[in-house]
C-alpha positions, 0 to 999 in steps of 0.5 A, a space after each residue: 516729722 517732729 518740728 522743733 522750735 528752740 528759743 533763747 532765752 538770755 540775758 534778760 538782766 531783770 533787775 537792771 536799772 539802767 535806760 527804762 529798767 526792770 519794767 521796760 526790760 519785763 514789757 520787752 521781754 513780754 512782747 516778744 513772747 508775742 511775737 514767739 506765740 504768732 510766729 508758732 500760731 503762723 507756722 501752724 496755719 503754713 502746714 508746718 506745726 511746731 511739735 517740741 519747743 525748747 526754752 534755753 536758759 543760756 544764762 544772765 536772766 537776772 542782774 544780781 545787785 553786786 560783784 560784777 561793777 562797783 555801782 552795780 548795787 546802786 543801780 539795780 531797781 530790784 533786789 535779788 529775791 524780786 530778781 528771781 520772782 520776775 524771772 521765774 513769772 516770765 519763763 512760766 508766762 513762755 510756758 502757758 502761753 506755748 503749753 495750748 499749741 505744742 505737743 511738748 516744751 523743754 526747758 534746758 538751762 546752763 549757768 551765767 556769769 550774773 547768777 553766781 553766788 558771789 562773795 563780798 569781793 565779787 568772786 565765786 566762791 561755791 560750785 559752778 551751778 549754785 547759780 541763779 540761772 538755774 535756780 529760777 528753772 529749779 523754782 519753775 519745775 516747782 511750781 509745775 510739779 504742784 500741777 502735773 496734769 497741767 504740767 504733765 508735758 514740760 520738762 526742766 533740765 538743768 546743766 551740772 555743769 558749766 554747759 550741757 548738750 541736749 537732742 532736738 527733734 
């Protein structure tokens, strides 16, 4: 029986801030992807091995530094290039911490409202997926594709649209 686990990975806002910032938010995110490698390591020793995880990109995975709040960029702590760096290190930190305890990982992302690309009146000016939120799976396929026999068992697969379906075990 294949067993597949789907995580959400949305709304992370790197870049934001606000309360204990980017750090707090990447030390947060981290620790739950701890929580996610013992919860596998857990079904595992149950007798109920997870074969398939799927890594959702659902959108909001970076803050952006303007057009969505007049002080919005007043209050981000990273710019957008560092925004996209962060992000992209996190999703591949899921990926090598999964990548030794399941036969396979799917990464499927959709746009957000906070990776538009915007212009300087806050509105969308481009497609729907010229957009952070899969620019940063763009980056992560990447880097994997210079490594394919690490690699050789994720796919990436990024919505040309606003939403997207996929099959899971």
């Amino acid at each position: 029986t294949n067993r597949a686990l789907i995580v959400a990975l949305s709304d992370f806002q790197v870049g934001k801030g606000e309360g204990d910032g980017s750090e707090g938010t990447v030390n947060r995110i981290l620790a739950s992807l701890d929580a996610l490698v013992a919860h596998v390591r857990t079904l595992r020793k149950a007798g109920r091995p997870v074969d398939t995880v799927y890594l959702c990109g659902l959108g909001d995975l970076v803050e952006q530094c303007s057009g969505h709040y007049a002080m919005q960029a007043f209050s981000v702590d990273l710019d957008r290039r560092e925004q996209m760096r962060v992000t992209r290190r996190l999703i591949m930190a899921y990926i090598d911490a999964l990548l030794p305890l399941v036969d396979r990982i799917v990464c499927v992302a959709v746009p957000g409202n906070h990776g538009e690309n915007r212009n300087s009146s806050g509105k969308a000016y481009t497609t729907f997926t010229d957009n952070d939120d899969l620019a940063v799976f763009d980056g992560v396929a990447e880097a994997m594709a210079a490594n394919p026999e690490r690699y050789d068992r994720v796919t990436v697969m990024c919505a040309d649209t606003l939403s997207t379906t996929f099959d899971a075990a």
